[in-house]
KEKE-3310 file (N, C-alpha, C; in steps of 0.2 Angstrom, whole numbers, plus 5000, padded with zeros to 4 digits):
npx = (4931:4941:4954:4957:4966:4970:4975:4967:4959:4952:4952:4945:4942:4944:4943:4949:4966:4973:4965:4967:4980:4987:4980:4987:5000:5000:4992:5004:5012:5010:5008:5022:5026:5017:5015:5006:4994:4976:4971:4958:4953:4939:4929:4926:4915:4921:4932:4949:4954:4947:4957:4971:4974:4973:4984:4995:4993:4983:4967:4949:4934:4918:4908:4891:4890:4894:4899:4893:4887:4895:4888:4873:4867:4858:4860:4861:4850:4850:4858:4853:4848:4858:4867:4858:4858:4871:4877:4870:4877:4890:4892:4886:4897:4908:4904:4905:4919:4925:4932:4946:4948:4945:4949:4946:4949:4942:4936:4920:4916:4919:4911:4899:4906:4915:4903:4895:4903:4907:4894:4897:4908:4921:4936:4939:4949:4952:4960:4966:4971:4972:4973:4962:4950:4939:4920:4916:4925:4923:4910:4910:4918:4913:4913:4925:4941:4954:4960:4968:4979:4987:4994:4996:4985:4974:4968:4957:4945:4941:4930:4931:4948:4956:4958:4965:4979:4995:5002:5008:5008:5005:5016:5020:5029:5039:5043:5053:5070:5079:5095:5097:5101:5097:5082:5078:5080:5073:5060:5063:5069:5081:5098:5104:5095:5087:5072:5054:5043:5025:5011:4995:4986:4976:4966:4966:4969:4963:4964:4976:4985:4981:4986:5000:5001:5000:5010:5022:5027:5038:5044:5053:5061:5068:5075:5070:5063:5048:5040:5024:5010:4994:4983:4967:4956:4958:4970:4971:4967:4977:4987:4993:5005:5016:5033:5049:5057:5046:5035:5023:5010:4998:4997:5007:5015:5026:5032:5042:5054:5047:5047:5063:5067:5065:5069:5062:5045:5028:5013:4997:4989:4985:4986:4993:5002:5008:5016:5023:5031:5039:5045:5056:5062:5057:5058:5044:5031:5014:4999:4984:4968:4954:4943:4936:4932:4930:4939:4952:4965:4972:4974:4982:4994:4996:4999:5012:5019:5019:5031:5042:5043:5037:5030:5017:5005:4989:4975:4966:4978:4984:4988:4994:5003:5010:5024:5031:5034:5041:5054:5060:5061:5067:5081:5087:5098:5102:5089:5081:5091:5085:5071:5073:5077:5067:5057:5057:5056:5043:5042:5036:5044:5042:5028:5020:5023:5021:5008:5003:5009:4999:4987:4989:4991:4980:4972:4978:4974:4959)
npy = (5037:5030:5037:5033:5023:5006:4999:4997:4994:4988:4986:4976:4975:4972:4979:4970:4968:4958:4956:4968:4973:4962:4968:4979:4974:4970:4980:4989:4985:4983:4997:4999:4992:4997:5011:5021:5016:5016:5015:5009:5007:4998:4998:4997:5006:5016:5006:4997:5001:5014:5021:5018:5014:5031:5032:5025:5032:5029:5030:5028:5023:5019:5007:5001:4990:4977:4967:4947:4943:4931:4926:4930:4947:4960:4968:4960:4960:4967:4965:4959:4971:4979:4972:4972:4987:4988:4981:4988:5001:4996:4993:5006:5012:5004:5004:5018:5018:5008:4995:4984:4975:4967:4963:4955:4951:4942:4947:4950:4962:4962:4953:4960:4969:4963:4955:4963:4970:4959:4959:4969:4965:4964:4955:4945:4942:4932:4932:4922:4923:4913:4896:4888:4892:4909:4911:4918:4920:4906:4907:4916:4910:4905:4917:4918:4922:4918:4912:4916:4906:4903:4893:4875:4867:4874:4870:4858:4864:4872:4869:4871:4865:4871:4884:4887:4892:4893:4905:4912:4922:4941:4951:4967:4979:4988:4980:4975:4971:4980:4992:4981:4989:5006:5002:4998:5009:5020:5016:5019:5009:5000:4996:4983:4973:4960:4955:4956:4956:4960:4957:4959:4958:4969:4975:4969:4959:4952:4942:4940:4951:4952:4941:4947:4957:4951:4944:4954:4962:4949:4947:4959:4959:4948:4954:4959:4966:4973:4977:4982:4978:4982:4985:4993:4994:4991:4999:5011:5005:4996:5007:5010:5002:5006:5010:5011:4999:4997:4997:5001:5002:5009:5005:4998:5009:5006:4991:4988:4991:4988:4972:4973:4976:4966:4951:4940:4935:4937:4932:4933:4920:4927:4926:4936:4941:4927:4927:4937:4935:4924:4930:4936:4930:4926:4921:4915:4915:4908:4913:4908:4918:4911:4917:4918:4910:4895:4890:4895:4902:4895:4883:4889:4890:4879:4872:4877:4875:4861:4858:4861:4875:4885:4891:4886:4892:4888:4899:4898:4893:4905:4912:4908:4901:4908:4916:4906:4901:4909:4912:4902:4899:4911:4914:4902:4898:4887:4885:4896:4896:4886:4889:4902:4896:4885:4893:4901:4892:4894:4906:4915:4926:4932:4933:4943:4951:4939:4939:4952:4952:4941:4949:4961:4954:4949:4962:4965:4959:4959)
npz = (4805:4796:4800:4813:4823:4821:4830:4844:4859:4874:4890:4905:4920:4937:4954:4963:4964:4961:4947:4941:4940:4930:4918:4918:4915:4904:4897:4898:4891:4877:4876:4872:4862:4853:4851:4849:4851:4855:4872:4883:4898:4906:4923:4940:4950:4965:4967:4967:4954:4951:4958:4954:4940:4935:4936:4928:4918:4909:4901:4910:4913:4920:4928:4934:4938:4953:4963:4965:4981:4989:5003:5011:5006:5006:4995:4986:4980:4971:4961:4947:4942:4941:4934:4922:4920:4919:4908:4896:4899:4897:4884:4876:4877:4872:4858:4854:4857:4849:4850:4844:4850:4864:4881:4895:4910:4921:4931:4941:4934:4919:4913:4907:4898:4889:4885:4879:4869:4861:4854:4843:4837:4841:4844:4857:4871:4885:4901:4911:4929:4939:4949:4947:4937:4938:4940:4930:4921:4915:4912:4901:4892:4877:4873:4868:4860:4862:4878:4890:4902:4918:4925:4922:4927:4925:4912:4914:4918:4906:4894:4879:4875:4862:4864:4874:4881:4889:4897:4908:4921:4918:4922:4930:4919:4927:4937:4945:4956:4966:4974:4989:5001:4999:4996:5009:5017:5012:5015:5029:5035:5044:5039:5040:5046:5047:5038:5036:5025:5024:5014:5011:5002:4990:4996:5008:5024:5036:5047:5044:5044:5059:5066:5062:5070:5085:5085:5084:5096:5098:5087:5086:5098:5091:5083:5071:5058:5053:5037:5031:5026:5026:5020:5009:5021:5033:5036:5047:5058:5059:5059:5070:5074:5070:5073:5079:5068:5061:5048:5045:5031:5023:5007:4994:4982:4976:4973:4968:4977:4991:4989:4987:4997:5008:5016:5018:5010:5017:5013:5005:4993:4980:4964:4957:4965:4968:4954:4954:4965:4960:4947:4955:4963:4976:4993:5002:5011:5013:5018:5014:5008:5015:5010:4997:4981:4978:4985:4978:4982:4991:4983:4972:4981:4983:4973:4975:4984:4982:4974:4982:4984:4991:5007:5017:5028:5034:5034:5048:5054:5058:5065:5079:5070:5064:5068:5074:5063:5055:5061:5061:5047:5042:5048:5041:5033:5019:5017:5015:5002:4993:4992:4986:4973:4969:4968:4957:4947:4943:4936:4924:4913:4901:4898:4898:4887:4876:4876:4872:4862:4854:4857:4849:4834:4832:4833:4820:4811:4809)
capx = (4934:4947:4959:4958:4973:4969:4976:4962:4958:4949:4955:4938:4944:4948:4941:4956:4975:4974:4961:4969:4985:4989:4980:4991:5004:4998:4992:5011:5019:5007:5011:5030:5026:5013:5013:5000:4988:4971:4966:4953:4948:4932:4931:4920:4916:4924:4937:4958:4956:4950:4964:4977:4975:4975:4994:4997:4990:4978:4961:4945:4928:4917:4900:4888:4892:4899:4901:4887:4888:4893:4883:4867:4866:4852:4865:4864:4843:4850:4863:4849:4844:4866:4869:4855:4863:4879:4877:4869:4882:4897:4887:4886:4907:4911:4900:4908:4928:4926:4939:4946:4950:4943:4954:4943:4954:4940:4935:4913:4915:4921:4905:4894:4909:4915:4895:4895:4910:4905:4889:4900:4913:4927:4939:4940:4954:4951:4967:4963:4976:4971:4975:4954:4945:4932:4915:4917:4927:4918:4904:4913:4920:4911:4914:4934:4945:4958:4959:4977:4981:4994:4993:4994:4980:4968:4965:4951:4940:4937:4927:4935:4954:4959:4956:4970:4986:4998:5007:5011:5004:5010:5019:5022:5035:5043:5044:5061:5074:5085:5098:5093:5101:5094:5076:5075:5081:5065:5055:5067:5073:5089:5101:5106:5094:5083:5066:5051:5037:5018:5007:4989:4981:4974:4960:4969:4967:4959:4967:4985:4985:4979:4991:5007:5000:5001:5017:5027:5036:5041:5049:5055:5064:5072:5078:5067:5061:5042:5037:5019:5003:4988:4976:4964:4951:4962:4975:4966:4966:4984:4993:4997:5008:5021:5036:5055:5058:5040:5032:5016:5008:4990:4998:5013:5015:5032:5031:5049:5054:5046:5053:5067:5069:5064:5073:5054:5037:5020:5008:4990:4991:4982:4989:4998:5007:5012:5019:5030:5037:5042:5049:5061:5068:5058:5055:5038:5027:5008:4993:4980:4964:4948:4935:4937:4928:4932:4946:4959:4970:4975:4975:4988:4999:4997:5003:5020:5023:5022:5036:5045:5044:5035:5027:5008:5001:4982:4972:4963:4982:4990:4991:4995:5010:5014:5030:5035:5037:5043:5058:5062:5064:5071:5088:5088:5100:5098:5079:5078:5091:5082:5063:5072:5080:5063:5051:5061:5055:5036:5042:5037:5045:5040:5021:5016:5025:5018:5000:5003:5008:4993:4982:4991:4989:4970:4969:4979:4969:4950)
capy = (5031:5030:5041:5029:5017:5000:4997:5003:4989:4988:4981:4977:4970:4977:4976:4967:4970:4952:4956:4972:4973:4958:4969:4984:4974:4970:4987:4993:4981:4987:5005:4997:4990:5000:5018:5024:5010:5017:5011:5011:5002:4999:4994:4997:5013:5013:5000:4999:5003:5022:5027:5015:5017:5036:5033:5022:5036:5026:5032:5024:5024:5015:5006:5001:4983:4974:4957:4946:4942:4922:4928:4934:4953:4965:4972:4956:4960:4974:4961:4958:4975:4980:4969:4972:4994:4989:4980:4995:5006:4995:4993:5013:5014:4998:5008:5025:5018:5001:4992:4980:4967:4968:4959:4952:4947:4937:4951:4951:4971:4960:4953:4964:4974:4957:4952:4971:4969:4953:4961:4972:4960:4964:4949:4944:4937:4932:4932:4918:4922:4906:4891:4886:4898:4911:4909:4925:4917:4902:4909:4920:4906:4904:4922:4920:4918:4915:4911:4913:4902:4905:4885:4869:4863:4876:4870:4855:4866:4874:4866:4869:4867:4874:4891:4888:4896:4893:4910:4915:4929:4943:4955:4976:4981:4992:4977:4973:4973:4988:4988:4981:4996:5008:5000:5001:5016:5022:5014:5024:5003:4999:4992:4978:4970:4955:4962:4953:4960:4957:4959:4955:4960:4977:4976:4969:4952:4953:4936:4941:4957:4952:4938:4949:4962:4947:4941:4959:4961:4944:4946:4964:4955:4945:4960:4958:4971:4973:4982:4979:4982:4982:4988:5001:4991:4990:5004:5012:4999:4994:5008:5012:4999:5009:5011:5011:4992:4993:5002:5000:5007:5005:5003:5002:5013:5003:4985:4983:4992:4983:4968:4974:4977:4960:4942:4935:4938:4933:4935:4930:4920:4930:4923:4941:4939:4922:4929:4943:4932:4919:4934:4940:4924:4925:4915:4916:4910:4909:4912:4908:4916:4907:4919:4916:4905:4887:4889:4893:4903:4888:4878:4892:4891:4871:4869:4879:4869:4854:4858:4863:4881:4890:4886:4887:4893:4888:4903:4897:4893:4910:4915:4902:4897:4913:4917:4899:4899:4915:4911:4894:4900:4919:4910:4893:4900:4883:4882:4900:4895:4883:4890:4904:4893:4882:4896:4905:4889:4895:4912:4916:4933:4935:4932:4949:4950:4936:4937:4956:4949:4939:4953:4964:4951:4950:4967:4968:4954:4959)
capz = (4808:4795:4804:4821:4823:4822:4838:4849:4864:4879:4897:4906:4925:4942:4959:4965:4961:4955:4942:4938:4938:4925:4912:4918:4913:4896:4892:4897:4886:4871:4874:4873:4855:4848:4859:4846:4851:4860:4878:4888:4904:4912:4929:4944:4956:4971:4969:4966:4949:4950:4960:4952:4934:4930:4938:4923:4912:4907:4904:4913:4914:4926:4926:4940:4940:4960:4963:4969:4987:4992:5009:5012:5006:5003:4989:4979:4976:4967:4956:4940:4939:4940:4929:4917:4918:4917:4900:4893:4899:4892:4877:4873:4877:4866:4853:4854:4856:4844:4851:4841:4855:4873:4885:4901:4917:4926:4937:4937:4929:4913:4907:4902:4895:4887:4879:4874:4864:4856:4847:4839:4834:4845:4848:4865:4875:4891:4905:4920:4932:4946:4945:4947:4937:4942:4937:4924:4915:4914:4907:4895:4886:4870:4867:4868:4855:4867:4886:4892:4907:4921:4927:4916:4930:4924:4905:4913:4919:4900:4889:4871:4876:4856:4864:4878:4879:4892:4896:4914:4923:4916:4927:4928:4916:4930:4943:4947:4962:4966:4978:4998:5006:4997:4998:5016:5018:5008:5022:5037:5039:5046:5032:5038:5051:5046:5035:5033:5021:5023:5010:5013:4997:4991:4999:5015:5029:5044:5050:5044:5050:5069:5068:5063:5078:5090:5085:5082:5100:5099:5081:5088:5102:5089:5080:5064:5055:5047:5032:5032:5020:5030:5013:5014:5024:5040:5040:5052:5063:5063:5059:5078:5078:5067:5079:5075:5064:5061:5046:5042:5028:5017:5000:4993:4976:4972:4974:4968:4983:4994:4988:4988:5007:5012:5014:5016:5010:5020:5008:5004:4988:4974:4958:4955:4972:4966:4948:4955:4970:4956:4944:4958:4966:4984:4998:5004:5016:5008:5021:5007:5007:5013:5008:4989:4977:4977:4988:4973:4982:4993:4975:4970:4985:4986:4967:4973:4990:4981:4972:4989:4980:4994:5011:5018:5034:5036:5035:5053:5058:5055:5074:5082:5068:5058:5073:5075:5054:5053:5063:5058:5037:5040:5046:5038:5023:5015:5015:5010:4993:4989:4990:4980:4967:4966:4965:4950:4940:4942:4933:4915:4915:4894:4899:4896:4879:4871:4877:4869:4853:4851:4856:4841:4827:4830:4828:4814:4806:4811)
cpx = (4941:4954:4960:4963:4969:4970:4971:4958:4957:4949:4949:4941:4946:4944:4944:4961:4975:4974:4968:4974:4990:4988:4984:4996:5005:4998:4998:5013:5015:5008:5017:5031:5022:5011:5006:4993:4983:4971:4961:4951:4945:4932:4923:4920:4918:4929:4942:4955:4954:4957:4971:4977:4975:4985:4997:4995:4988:4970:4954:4941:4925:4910:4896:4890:4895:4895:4894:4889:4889:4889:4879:4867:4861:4856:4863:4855:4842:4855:4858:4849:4853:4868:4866:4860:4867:4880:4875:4874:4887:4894:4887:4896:4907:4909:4904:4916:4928:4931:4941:4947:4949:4948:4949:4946:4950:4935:4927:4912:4916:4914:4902:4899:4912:4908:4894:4897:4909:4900:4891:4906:4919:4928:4938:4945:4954:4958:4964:4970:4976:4970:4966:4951:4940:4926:4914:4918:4925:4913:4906:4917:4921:4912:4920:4936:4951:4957:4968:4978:4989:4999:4991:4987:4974:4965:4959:4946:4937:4936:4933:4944:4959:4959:4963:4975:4989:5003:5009:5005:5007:5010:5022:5026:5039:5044:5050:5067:5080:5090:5094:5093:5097:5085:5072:5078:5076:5059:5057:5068:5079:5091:5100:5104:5089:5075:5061:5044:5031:5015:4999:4982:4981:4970:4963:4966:4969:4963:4974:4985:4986:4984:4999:5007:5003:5006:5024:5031:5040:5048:5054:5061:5068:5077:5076:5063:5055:5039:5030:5011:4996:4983:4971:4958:4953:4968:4974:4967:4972:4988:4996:5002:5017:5025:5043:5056:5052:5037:5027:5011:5002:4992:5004:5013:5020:5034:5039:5053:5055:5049:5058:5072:5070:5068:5067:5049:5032:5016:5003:4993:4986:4988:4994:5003:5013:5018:5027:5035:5043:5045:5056:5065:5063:5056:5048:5034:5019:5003:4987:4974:4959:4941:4938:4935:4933:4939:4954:4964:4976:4979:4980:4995:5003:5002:5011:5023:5024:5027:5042:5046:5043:5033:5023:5006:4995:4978:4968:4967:4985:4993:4993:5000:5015:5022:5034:5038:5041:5052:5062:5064:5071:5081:5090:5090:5099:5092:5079:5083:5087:5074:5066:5074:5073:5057:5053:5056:5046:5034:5039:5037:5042:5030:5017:5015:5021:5013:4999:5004:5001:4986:4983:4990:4983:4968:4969:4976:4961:4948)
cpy = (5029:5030:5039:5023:5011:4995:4999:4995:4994:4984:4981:4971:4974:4973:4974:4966:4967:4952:4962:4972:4969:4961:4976:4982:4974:4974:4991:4991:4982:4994:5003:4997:4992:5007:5022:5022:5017:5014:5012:5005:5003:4996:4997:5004:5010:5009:5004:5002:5011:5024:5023:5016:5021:5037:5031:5024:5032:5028:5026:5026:5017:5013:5003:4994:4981:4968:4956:4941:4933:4921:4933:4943:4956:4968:4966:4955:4965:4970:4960:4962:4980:4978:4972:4981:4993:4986:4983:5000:5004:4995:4999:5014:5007:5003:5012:5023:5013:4998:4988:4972:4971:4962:4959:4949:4946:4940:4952:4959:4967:4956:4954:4966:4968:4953:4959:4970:4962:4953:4964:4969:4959:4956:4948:4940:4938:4929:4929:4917:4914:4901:4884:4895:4900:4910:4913:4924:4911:4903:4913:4914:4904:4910:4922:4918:4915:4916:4908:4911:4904:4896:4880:4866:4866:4872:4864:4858:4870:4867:4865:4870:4873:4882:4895:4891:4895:4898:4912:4919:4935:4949:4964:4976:4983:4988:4974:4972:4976:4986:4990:4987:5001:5006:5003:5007:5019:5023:5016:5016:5003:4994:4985:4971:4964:4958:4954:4956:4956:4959:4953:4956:4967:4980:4974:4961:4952:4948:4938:4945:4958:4947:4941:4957:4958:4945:4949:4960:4955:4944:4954:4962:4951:4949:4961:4963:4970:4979:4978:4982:4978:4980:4994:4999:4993:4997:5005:5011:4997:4998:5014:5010:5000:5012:5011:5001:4991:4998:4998:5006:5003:5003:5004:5004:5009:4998:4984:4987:4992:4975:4969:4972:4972:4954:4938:4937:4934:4936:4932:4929:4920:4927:4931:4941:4933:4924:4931:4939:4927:4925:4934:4934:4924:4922:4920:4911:4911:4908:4912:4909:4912:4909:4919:4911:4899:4886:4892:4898:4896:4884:4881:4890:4884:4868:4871:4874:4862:4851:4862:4871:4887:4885:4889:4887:4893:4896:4905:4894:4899:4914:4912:4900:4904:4916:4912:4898:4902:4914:4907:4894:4906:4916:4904:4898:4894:4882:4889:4900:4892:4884:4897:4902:4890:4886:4901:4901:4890:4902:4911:4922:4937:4933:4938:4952:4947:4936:4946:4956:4946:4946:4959:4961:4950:4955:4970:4963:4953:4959)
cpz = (4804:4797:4810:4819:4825:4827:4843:4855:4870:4884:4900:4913:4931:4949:4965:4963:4959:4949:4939:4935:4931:4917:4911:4915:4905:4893:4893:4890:4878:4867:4869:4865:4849:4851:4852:4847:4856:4866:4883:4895:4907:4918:4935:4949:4963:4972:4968:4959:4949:4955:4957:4942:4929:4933:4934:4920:4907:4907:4907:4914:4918:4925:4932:4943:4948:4958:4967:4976:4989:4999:5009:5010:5003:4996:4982:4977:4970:4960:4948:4939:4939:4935:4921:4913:4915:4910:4894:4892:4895:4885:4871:4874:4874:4858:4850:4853:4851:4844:4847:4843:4860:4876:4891:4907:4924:4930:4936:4932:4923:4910:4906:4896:4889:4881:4876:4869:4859:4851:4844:4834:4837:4845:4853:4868:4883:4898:4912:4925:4939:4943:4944:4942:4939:4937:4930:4920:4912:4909:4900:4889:4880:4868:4867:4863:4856:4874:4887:4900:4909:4924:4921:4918:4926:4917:4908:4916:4913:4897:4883:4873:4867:4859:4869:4876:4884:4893:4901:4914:4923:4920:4924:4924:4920:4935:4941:4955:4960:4974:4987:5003:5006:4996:5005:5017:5016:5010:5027:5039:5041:5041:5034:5043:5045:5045:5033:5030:5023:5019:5010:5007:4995:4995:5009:5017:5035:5048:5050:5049:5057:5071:5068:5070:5085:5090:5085:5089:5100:5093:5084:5093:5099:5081:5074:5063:5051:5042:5033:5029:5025:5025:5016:5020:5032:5042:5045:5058:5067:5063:5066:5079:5072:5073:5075:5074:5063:5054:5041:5039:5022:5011:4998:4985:4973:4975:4975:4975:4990:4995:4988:4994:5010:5013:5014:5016:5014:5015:5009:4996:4981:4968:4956:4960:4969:4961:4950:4960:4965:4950:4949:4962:4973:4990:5000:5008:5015:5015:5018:5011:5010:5012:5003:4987:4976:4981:4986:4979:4987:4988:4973:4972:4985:4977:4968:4978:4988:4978:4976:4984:4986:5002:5013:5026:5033:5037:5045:5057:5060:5063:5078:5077:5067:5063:5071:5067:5053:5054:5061:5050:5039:5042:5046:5030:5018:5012:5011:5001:4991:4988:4984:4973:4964:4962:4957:4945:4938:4938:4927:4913:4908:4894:4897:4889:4873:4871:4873:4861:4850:4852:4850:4834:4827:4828:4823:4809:4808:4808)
residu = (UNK:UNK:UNK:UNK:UNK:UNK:UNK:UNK:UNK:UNK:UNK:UNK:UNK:UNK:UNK:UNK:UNK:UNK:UNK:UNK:UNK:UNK:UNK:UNK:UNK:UNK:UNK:UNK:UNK:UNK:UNK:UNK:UNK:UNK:UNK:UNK:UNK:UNK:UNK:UNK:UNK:UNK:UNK:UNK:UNK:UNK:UNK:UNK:UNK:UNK:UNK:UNK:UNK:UNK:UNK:UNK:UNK:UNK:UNK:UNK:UNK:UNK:UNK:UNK:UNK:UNK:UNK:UNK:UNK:UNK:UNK:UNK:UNK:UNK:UNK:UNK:UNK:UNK:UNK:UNK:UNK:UNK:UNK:UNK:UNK:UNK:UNK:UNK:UNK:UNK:UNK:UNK:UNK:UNK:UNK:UNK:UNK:UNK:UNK:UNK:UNK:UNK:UNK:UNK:UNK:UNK:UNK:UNK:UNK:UNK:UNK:UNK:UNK:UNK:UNK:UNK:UNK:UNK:UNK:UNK:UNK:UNK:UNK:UNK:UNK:UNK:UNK:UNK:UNK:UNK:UNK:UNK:UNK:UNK:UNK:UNK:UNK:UNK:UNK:UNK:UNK:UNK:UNK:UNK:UNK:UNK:UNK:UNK:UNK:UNK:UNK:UNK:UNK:UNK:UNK:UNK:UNK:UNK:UNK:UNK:UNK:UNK:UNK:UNK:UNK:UNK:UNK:UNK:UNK:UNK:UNK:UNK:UNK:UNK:UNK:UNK:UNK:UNK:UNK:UNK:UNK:UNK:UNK:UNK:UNK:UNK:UNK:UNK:UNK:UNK:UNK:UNK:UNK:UNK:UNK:UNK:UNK:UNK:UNK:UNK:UNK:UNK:UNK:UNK:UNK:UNK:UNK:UNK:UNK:UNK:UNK:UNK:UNK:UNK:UNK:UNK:UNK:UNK:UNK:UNK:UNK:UNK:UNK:UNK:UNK:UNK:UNK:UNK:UNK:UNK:UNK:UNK:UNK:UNK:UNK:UNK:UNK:UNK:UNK:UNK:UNK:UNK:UNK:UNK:UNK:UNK:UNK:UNK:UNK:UNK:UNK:UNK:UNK:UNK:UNK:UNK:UNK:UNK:UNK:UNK:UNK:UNK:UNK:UNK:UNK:UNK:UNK:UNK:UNK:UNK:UNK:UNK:UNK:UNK:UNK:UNK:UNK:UNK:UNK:UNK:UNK:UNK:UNK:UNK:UNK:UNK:UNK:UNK:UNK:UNK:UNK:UNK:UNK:UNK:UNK:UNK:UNK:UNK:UNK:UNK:UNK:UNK:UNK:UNK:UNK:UNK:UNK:UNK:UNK:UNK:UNK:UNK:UNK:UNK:UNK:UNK:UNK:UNK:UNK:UNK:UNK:UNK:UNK:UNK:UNK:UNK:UNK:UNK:UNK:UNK:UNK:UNK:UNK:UNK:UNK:UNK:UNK:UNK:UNK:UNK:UNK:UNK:UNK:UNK:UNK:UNK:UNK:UNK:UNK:UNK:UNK:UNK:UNK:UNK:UNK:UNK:UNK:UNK:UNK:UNK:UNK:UNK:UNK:UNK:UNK:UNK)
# end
């Protein structure tokens, strides 16, 4: 053990891009500052993270753990005797790698691998990107030595606030805007027509989805161009409706590209959604979620609109508005400077830095 680098940490989070991706960005910006460090992430079978994180040449192993169901499922009489495995399995991987700081981003894969890691000694820092925390993190509490918040609202829902840290959500290293022509062009768009991106998660939304189907000759008609992320759930389903000004596609590989291409996002509003749009400057129109615990992605979207940053279609409005909005922002140049100038102020572009700096000093002081 001598001869193992002190740097040696373990990202334990996935399931959804939200979970995920925040500790992707952390474990980039550690390569950045310590390329000798070790890392590993655990995560769940089946989910984004096996196919997304051997692309960030990152290694990963995976445990039995899924989430337990808010409705009725045969699956969730299998959740104690999941649980119990999957505490075992991170248990012998904590053992074997000896991180010296596990990082947790909320996701249910993160507690066992998180209570594992606490009977060895590991540090723990736990990353709550919503501005409601999940229940995972809640319970993990007492084993954290920090809890980095993306939201000032979140610190009343912890107990010991000494634990808080107010940092942003921290965003990819490689997320940027490139120039608009060359974006669309990438996606066989037309340079210089009116582009509206949709993103409906990794996973995908049922509700958006059917609503930008029912709206798309109309927008077509009005010479608006859509890039358009289904997820993997749905491709399938919508990607007939790929046409000339229409491209629809299950995932995007390069976000900033995406971005790039568009003048407005429709989004669902995952807290990583939120981050990047507020990194980049972009107007957005938030269809928050309503399958999600406690509502937070509403809570997300609602803390941007009340500071005119962003704007909110109802989940069980989105077909019946998402046209009539669409139209009414894409050319109001006024309205779309000022949602970009307000939502800038929600960035915190050094969030991945400094929450990688405190993960570094703990393990160099374990």
């Amino acid at each position: 053990m001598k001869n193992r680098t002190i740097y040696r940490y373990i990202f334990a989070g996935g399931g959804t891009g939200g979970h995920l991706y925040p500790a992707l960005a952390v474990a980039q910006q550690i390569k950045e500052l310590k390329p000798e460090a070790e890392i590993l992430f655990i995560g769940a079978k089946n989910k984004i993270e096996e196919r997304v994180v051997p692309n960030y040449n990152f290694n990963l192993k995976t445990i039995w753990i899924t989430g337990f169901s808010r409705k009725f499922s045969v699956n969730n009489l299998l959740f104690p005797l999941k649980l119990f495995v999957s505490f075992f399995q991170a248990l012998v991987i904590v053992i074997k790698f000896k991180p010296r700081v596990v990082v947790g981003t909320g996701a249910y894969v993160s507690g066992p691998v998180v209570w594992a890691a606490s009977i060895i000694g590991s540090k723990i820092i736990l990353l709550e990107q919503n501005s409601y925390p999940g229940i995972t993190n809640r319970l993990l509490e007492k084993k954290a030595t920090e809890i980095h918040i993306a939201f000032e609202e979140t610190k009343k829902y912890f107990r010991d606030k000494s634990k808080i840290v107010l940092s942003g959500n921290p965003i990819r290293i490689n997320l940027n805007l490139v120039d608009k022509i060359q974006a669309r062009r990438s996606f066989s768009l037309d340079d210089n027509k009116k582009t509206i991106l949709i993103i409906g998660g990794s996973g995908g939304a049922k509700s958006l989805n059917h609503a930008v189907a029912k709206s798309l000759d109309k927008l077509l008609e009005k010479d608006i161009q859509v890039l358009w992320q289904t997820g993997k759930v749905y491709y399938q389903e919508f990607k007939k409706y790929s046409q000339h000004g229409v491209k629809v596609m299950e995932y995007f590989d390069d976000m900033s590209l995406a971005y790039s291409s568009c003048d407005i996002v429709i989004a669902r509003a995952g807290a990583t959604t939120i981050a990047e749009v507020s990194l980049l400057g972009l107007p957005v129109i938030f269809v928050p979620s309503s399958n999600v615990a406690a509502d937070h992605q509403y809570k997300n979207a609602k803390t941007l609109q009340d500071e005119n940053a962003a704007l909110i279609i109802p989940d069980n409005e989105v077909e019946k508005k998402l046209y009539d909005t669409t139209i009414s922002l894409i050319y109001d140049e006024e309205k779309l400077k000022e949602l970009r100038n307000n939502i800038k102020k929600f960035s915190n572009p050094d969030a991945a830095l400094n929450i990688t700096k405190k993960i570094i000093h703990l393990s160099e002081n374990l």
